[in-house]
N, C-alpha and C positions, 0 to 999 in steps of 0.2 A: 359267824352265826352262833349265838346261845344254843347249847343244848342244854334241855331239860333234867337230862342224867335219870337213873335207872327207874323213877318215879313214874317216867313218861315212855320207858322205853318199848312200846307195846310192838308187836308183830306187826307187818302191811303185808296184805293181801296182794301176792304175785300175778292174779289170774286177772286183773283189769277190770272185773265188777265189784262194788261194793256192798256189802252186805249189811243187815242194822250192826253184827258184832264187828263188822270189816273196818265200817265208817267210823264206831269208835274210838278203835283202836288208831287207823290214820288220826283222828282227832285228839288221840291223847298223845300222839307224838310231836302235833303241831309247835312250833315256834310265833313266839308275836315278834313280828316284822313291816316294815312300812317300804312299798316301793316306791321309785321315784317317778318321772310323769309327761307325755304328752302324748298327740293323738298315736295311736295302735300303728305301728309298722313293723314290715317284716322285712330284716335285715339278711342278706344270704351272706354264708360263713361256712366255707367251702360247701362242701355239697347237704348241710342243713341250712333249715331258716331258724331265724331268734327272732321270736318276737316282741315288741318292747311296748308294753302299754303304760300309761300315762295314769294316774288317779291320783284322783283331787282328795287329799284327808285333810277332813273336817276335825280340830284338836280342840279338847276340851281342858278348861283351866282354871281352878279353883284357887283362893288364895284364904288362908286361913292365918288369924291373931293368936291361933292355939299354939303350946309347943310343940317344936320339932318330933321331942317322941310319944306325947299327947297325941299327935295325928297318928304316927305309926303304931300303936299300940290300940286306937281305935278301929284300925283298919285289921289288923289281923284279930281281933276279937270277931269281927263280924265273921269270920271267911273260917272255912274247915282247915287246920291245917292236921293231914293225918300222916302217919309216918311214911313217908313214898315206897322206902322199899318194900316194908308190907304191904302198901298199895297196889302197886307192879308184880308182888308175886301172888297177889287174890284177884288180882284182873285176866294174869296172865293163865292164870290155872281156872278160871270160870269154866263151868262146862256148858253153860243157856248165856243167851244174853239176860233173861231175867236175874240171873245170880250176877253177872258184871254189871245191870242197874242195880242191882241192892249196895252190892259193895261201893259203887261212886255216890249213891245217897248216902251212905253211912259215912264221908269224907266229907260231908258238903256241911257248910256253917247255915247260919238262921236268913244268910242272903242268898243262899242257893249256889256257894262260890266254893272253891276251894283254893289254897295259898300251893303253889306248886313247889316255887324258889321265889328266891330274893337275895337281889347283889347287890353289898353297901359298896356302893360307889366313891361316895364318900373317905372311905376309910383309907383306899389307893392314895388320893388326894392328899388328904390329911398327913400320909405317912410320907409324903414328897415335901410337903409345907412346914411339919410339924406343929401346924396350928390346928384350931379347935374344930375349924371351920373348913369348908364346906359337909354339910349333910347331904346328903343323897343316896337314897334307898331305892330299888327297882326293883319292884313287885310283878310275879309273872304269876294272874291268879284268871281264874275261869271255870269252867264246870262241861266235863268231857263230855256230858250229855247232849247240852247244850253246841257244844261242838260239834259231834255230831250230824245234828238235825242243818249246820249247814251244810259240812263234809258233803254229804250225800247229792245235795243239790251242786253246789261250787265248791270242786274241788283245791283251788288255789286258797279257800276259807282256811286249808290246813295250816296257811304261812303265820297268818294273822292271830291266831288262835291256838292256844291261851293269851289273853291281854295283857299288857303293860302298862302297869301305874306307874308313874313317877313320882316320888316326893321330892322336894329338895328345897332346903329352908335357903332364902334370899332376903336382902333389906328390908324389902318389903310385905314379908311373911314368909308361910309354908307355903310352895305351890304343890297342889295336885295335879296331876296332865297326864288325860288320856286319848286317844285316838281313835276317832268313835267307828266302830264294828262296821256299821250301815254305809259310811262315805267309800273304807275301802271294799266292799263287795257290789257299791252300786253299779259300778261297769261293765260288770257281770249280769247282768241287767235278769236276775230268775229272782222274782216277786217272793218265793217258799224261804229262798235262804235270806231275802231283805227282811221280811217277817220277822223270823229269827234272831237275826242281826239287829233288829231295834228293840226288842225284849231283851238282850244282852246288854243293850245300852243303856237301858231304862237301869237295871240292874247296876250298872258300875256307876252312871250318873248319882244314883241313890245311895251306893257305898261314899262316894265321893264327897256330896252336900252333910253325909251323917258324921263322918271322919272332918269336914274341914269346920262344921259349927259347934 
């Protein structure tokens, strides 16, 4: 599993409730992950149960005639990128939660997002090939607010959250591809956090068509 590193490394709350600055803070810790899938069973493993549910992700996939760093360079124009570690030590030192929402609005780009990390995947590749080729960039971008307001409701929201772009230039263009919010928390079946989760989407869909045209 990707961690976020110091930018995201915010306190979780030991005491079992969440709180508005609790649920942030789990939500800025969050990782974007995709689990694997069928109907919900509980497996015994010595004396716990594992449970293994199933979710159906819905992937979204843009293909774009623009260049490889023409898209990426659209994409992090739109999205905040603020320096993490002052991020993490103004989050961390908030005394209100008012003061930790002032400081994630003042990271947040004009799409309401912010750029966490990004890992040229690409580059691993390239340095094994020594060719020009493959590009591939993986953007972990979101807005901890936003986060949040799922945290609170569905707590597993923290897996999925911050989200994952993918670029990665193929024969046939640039693809974009994301994992849409809403498919993996519909399981989850709480209406507050599906809400949420499709104004997230609406959000990344719209970074996504602005970056691929």
């Amino acid at each position: 599993m990707d961690k976020l590193g110091a930018g995201t490394a915010l306190l979780i709350s030991r005491k079992g409730g969440i709180s508005r600055c609790n649920g942030l803070k789990i939500a800025l810790a969050a990782l974007a992950i995709s689990l694997p899938s069928t109907l919900s069973e509980a497996t015994s493993i010595g004396n716990k149960n594992m449970i293994m549910k199933k979710v159906e992700i819905e992937r979204v996939s843009l293909t774009s005639s623009k260049p490889f760093d023409a898209v990426v360079a659209s994409i992090k124009a739109a999205v905040g990128q603020p320096d993490m570690a002052k991020f993490r030590q103004t989050t961390m030192t908030a005394q209100s939660f008012a003061e930790l929402e002032r400081a994630v609005q003042e990271g947040l780009g004009r799409t309401g997002l912010m750029l966490f990390m990004e890992f040229d995947l690409g580059a691993i590749l390239r340095r094994e090939s020594g060719l020009e080729t493959p590009k591939i960039i993986r953007f972990v971008i979101g807005n901890p607010l936003i986060m949040k307001e799922m945290v609170k409701h569905v707590h597993d929201a923290g897996s999925y959250a911050p989200v994952t772009i993918l670029v990665d230039e193929r024969r046939d263009g640039v693809h974009l591809s994301y994992d849409k919010m809403a498919s993996l928390l519909a399981p989850y079946g709480s209406p507050e956090a599906l809400r949420v989760a499709r104004e997230l989407d609406t959000k990344i869909e719209s970074l996504l068509r602005d970056a691929a045209s």
